[in-house]
N, C-alpha and C positions, 0 to 999 in steps of 0.2 A: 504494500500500500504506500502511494506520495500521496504527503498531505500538503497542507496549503503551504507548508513552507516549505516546500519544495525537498523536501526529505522523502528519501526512498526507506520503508524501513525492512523492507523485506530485505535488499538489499545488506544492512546492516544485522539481521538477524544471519543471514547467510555467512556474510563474513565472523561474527561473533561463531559460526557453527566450526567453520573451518581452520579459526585461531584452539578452539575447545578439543578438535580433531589432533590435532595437531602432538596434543597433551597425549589424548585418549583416542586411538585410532577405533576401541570395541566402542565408542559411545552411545552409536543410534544400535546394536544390540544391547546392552546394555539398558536403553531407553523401552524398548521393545517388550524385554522381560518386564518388565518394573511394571509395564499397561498389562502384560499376562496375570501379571499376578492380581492384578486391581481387578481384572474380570473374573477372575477364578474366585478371591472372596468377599468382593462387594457388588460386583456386577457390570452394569454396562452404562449405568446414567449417574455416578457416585456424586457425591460433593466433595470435592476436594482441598486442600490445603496445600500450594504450592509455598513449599517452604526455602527463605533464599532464593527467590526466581527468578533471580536476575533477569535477563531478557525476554522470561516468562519461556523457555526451551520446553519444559516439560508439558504446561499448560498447553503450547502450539499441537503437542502432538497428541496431548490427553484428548482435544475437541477434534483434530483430526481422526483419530480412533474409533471415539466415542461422542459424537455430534450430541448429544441430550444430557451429556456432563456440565457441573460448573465446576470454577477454578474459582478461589481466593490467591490471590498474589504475595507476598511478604516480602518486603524487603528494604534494606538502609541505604543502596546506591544508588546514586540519585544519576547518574549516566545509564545506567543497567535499567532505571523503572522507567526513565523516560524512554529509551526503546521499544518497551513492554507499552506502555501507553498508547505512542505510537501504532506499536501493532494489533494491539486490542481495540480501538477506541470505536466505539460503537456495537461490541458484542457485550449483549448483557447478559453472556455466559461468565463474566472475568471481575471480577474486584480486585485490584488493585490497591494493597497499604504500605504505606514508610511506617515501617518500626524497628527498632535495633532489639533484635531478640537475644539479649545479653542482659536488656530491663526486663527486671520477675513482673511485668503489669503490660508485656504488649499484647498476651493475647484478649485483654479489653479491650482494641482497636479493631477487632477481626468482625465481620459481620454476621459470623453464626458461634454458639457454642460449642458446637462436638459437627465432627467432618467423620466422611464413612473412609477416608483415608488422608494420611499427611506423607508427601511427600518430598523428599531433596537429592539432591546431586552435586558434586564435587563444591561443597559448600563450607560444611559444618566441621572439615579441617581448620578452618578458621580459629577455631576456638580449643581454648587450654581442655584438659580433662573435666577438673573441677565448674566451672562455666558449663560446657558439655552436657556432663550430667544434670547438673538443675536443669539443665535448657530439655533434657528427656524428660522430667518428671513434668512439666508444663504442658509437655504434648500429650503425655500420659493422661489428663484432664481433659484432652479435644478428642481424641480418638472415641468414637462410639463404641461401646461393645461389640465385639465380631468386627469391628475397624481394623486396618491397619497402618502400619507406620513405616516407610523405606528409605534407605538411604543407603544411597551409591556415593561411596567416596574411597578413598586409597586409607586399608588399612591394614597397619605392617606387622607382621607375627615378626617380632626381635629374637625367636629363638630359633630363626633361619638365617643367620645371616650371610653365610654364601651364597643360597640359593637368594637371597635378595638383591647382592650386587651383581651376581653373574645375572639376572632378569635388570638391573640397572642400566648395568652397563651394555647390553644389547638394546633397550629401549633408546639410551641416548644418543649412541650411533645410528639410527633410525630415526631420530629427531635430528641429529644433526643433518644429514644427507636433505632430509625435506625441507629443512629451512636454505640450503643452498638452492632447491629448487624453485624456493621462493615463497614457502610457507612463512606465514606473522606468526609470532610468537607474540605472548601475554604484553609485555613492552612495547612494540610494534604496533601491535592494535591498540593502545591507549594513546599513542603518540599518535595515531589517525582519529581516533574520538576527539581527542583537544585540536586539532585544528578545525573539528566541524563545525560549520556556521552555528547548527542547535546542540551539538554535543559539547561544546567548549564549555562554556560554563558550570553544568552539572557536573563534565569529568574533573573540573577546576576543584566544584563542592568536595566530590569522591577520595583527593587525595588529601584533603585535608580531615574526613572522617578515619580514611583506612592509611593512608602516608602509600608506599609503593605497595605492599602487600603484607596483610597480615598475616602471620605466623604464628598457628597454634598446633596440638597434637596431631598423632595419628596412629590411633590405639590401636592394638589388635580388632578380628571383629571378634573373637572369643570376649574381651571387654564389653563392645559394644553390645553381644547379647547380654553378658550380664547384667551391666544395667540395667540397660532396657529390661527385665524381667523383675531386676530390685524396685522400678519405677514405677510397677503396676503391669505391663506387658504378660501375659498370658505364656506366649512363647515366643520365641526372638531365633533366629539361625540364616544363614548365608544359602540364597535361592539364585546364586548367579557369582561367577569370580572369574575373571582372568588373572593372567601371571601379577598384574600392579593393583589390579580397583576391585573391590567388592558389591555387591548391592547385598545388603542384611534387609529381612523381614522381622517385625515384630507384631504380632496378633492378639488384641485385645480380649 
């Protein structure tokens, strides 16, 4: 969609796909699973929770899927929502909220109390441990019963750790070759946000919320189930892994 100000944002949703590609080459299986599984235990019209939705990725493909879905949006990047806006604007399958989900009081901004699923993606690394889990026990209060909860993001078992750098070190020889061939990297693509007539500003906001990038854990998912089960979760375990990312399920 261009909108009146002459912004393409499909356009920028594309390149936001092929910079995220770039990290994560399983991403759109990865994406794929994540919709299997929301059909498998909530169905085919859910109400969802797009947790961290930056460009709203998930959501684009939640209503491509599932055309009788809704999405809520969440998020603190104010370059990443204004893209989503962008792309959303006019479907009123989409709410869209600014909150830093780091405050124990954003999900009083959301416009339902309990979602039949919450979902995120290469997001919630962001965040230390302790932050982490309170931010699980919060979700643990949205998720309906028979709800679920996913997240796909990179998490490292420390008690491999050759088989972690020999899959490192193969990954980034694999990133290196494709950025010679002219793939953006995370850097690259934010230096093309700041020079855009409507992104410049926002991405201006963004670095003065997060600075270049923030840097928190990246626990096992054996952790991650834990939690998640210490937080109220029913049952929690890994529905989906390549050699670097996970996607974990947790079942209300």
């Amino acid at each position: 969609m261009t909108t009146s100000t002459g912004t393409d944002w499909a356009a920028w949703q594309e390149s936001w796909d092929r910079q995220q590609e770039w990290y994560m080459p399983d991403r759109e299986e990865r994406f794929r699973i994540m919709l299997d599984m929301v059909e498998a235990l909530v169905g085919t019209a859910p109400r969802v929770l797009d947790l961290a939705c930056g460009t709203g990725s998930i959501t684009a493909r939640l209503l491509s899927r599932f055309p009788d879905a809704t999405s809520t949006g969440v998020d603190l990047d104010p370059a990443l929502l204004a893209i989503a806006h962008g792309t959303f604007d006019g479907d009123d399958r989409v709410r869209l909220v600014t909150a830093d989900l780091k405050d124990p009081d954003w999900p009083a901004r959301l416009p339902y109390d309990s979602y039949d699923a919450v979902l995120t993606a290469t997001a919630l690394h962001w965040l230390h441990a302790e932050p982490l889990a309170a931010l699980y026990g919060r979700i643990a209060g949205l998720v309906r019963d028979g709800g679920v909860f996913m997240n796909a993001d990179h998490m490292i078992d420390e008690t491999t750790p050759r088989i972690n750098e020999a899959e490192r070190a193969q990954r980034h020889a694999r990133m290196e070759q494709a950025k010679r061939d002219g793939a953006l990297d995370w850097a690259d693509w934010w230096q093309l946000a700041a020079k855009d007539p409507v992104l410049a500003e926002p991405t201006a906001r963004r670095y003065e919320i997060y600075g270049e990038h923030a840097d928190g854990d990246m626990p096992s998912a054996q952790w991650h189930a834990r939690v998640l089960r210490e937080k109220g979760f029913a049952e929690a375990r890994p529905v989906w892994c390549s050699p670097s990312d996970t996607l974990l399920l947790a079942l209300r």
